[in-house]
C-alpha positions as CSV (number, residue, x, y, z in Angstrom):
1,X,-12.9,27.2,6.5
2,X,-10.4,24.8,4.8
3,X,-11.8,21.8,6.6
4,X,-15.1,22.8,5.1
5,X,-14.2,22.9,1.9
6,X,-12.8,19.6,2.0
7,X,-15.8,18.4,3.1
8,X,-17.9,20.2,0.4
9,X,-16.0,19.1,-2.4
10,X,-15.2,15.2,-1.4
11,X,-16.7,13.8,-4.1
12,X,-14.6,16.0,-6.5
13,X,-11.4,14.0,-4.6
14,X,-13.1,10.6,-4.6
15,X,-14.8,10.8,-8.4
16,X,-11.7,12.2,-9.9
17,X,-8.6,10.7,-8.4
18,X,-9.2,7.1,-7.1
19,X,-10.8,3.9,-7.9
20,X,-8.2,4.0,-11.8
21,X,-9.7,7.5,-12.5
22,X,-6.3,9.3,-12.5
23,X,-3.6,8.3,-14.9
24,X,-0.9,10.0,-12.2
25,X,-2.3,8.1,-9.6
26,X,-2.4,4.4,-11.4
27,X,1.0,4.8,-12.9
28,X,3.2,6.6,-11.0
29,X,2.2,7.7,-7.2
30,X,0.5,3.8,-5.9
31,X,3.7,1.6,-8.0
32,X,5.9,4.3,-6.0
33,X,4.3,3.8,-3.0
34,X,4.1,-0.1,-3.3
35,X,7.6,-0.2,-3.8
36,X,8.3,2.3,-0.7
37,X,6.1,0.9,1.5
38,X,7.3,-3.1,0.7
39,X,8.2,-5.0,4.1
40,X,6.3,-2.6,6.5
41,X,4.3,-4.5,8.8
42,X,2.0,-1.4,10.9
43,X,1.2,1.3,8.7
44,X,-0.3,4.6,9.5
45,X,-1.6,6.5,6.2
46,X,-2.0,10.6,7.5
47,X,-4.7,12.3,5.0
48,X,-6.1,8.8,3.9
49,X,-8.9,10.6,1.6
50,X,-10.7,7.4,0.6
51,X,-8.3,5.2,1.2
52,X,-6.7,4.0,-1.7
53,X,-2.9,3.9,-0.6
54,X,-4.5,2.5,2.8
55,X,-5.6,-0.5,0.9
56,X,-2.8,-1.0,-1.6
57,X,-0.6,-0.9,1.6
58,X,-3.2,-3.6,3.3
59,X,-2.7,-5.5,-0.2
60,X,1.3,-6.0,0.5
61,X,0.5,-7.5,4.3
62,X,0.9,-4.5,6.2
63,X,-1.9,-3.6,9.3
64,X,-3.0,-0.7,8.0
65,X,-5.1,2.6,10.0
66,X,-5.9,5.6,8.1
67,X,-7.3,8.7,8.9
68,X,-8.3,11.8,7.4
69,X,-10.5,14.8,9.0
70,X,-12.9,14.8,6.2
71,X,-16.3,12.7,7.7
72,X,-17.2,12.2,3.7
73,X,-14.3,10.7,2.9
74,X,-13.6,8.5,6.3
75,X,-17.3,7.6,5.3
76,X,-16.5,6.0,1.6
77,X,-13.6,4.6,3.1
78,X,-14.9,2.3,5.6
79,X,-17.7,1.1,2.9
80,X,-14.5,0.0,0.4
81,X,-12.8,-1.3,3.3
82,X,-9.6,-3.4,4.1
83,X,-8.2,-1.4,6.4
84,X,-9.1,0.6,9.7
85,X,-10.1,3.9,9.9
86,X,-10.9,7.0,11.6
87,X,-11.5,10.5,11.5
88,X,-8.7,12.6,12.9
89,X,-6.2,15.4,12.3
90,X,-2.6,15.3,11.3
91,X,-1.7,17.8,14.2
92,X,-2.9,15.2,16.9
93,X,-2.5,11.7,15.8
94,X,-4.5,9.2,18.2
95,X,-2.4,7.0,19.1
96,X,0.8,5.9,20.9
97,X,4.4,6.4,20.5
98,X,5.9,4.0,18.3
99,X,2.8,2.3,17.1
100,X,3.7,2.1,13.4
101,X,7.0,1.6,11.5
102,X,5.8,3.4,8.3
103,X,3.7,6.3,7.9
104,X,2.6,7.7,4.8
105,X,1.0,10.7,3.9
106,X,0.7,11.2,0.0
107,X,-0.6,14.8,-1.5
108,X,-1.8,15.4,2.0
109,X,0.7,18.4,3.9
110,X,0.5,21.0,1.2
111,X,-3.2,21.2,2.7
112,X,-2.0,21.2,6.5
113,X,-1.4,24.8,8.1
114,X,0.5,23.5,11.2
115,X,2.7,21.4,9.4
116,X,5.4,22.2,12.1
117,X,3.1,20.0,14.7
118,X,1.7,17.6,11.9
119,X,5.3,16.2,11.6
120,X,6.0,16.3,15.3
121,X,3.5,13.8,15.3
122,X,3.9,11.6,12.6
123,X,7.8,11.4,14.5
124,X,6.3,10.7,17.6
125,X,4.2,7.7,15.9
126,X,7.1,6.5,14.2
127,X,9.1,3.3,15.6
128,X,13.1,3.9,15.6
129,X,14.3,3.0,12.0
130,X,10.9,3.6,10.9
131,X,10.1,5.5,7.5
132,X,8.4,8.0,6.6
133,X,6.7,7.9,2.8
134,X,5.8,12.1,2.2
135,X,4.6,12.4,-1.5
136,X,4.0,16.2,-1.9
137,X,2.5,18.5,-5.3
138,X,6.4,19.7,-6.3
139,X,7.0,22.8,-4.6
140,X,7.8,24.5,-8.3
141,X,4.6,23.3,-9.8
142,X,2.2,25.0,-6.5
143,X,4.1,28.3,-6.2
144,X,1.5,30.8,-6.4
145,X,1.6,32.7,-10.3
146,X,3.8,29.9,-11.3
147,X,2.4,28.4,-14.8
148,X,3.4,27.7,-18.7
149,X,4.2,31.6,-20.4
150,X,3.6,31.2,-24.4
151,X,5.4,33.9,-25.6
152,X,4.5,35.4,-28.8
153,X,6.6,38.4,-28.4
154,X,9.9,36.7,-29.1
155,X,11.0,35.2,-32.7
156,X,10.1,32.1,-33.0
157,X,7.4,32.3,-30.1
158,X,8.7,30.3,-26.9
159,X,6.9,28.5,-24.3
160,X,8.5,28.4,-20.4
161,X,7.9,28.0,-17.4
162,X,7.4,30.9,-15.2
163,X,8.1,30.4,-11.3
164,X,6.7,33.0,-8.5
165,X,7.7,33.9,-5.3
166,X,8.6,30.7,-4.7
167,X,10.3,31.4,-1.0
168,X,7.7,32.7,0.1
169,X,5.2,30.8,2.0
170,X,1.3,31.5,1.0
171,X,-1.8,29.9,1.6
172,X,-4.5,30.4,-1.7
173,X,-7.8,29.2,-2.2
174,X,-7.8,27.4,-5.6
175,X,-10.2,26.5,-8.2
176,X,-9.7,23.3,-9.2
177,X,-12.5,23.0,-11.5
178,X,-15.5,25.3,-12.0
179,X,-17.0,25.4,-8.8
180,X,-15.0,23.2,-6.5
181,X,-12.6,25.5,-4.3
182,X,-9.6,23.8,-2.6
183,X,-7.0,25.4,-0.4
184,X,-3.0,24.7,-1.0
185,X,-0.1,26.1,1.2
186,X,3.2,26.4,-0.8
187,X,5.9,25.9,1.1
188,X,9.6,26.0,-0.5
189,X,11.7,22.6,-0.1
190,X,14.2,24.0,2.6
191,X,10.9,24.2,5.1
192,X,9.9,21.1,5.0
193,X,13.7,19.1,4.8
194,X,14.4,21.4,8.0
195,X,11.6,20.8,9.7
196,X,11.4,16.8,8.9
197,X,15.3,16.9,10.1
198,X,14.5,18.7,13.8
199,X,12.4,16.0,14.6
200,X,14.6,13.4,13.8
201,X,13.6,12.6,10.2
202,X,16.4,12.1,8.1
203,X,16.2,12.0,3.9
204,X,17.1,9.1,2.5
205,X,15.7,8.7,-1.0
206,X,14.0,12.0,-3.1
207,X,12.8,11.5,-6.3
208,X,10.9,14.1,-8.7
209,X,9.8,11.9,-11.8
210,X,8.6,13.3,-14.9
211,X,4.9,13.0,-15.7
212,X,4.0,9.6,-16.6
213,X,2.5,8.9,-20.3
214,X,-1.5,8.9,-19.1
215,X,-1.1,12.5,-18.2
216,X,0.8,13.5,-20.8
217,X,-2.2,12.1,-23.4
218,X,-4.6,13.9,-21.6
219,X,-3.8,17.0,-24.0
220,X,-1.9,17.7,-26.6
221,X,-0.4,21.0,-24.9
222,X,0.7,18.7,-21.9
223,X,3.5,17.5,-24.4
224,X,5.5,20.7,-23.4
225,X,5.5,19.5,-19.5
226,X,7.2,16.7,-19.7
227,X,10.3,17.9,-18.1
228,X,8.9,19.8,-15.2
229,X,8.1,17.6,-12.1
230,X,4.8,17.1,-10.7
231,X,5.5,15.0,-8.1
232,X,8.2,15.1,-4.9
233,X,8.4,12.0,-3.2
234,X,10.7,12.2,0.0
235,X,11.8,9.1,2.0
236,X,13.1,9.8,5.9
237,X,13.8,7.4,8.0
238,X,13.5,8.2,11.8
239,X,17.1,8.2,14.0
């Protein structure tokens, strides 16, 4: 079911969030990648969509493979091109241990049910000393019910950010626009740290930047996010 909605609603991924459509992806998520993905030479990009990160990562020198399980999106990115690619799953990664000595999967794992076995294998692929680049949706911005409260009740009116059960994990079905349905797993931080850690992933760098000025200037309401995260960007490095 997930796996076909992905595949319904490519265009909706590819359209709206690459090629300079998406101000979070132009000035925040590809400069943070560039910088964390500086000096790898094989690079393995898990979830590669089109392939934007797999050719900014191509662009710094790096032999680069991608691979997604979406046939539309594997599709578009072959025809832009610069890197390799192929259609697989994060749960069973085609290729052998140690090939790569970066892996990066950005935006991808909040979409992954096994994510126990998805990281297995992106440690299994993973050289000694090798990094691991995991941009995620923060945790606090996809618990479930979680979402900006304006309060008219209380004097003067307040607006705040309301956070739901955000230990427990739950799959949804979301719609992202009218129309296009999308699935998300929340997952609280501790899961994925402890899980990243028993398979010899170790953090090294976390970083949870504000929203960056394109997306704030999307609306005028945005204005009142501009201290809650977005993003999570973790750095492990494999021991």
């Amino acid at each position: 079911m997930a796996e076909n909605l992905w595949e319904t609603h490519a265009e909706w991924w590819i359209d709206g969030f690459t090629a300079g459509a998406d101000p979070e992806y132009e000035e925040q998520i590809l400069p943070l990648a560039a910088r964390e993905l500086a000096g790898a030479r094989q690079v393995l990009d898990v979830g590669c969509g089109d392939g934007q990160v797999s050719r900014l990562a191509a662009s710094l020198g790096a032999e680069v493979v991608g691979i997604d399980p979406t046939w539309n999106c594997v599709s578009v990115a072959h025809q832009r091109g610069r890197a390799s690619f192929a259609r697989a799953g994060a749960g069973a990664l085609p290729f052998a241990d140690g090939a790569f000595d970066a892996v990066v999967a950005c935006l991808v794992f909040e979409h992954i049910r096994d994510v126990d076995q998805a990281i297995a294998e992106v440690a299994r692929v993973l050289q000694p000393g090798g990094r691991f680049c995991f941009f995620l949706n923060h945790p606090l911005l996809q618990t479930p019910n979680s979402g900006w409260i304006d309060d008219q009740f209380l004097d003067p009116p307040e607006q705040y950010w309301r956070i739901g059960p955000y230990l427990v994990e739950d799959e949804t079905i979301e719609e992202v626009e009218k129309d296009v349905f999308i699935p998300f797993i929340h997952r609280p931080l501790s899961r994925y740290i402890n899980t990243l850690a028993a398979h010899g992933l170790f953090l090294e760098r976390m970083e949870e930047p504000a929203p960056p000025p394109g997306f704030l200037a999307k609306a005028e309401e945005y204005a009142a996010a501009s201290t809650i995260p977005r993003l999570l960007y973790l750095r492990t490095c494999k021991r």
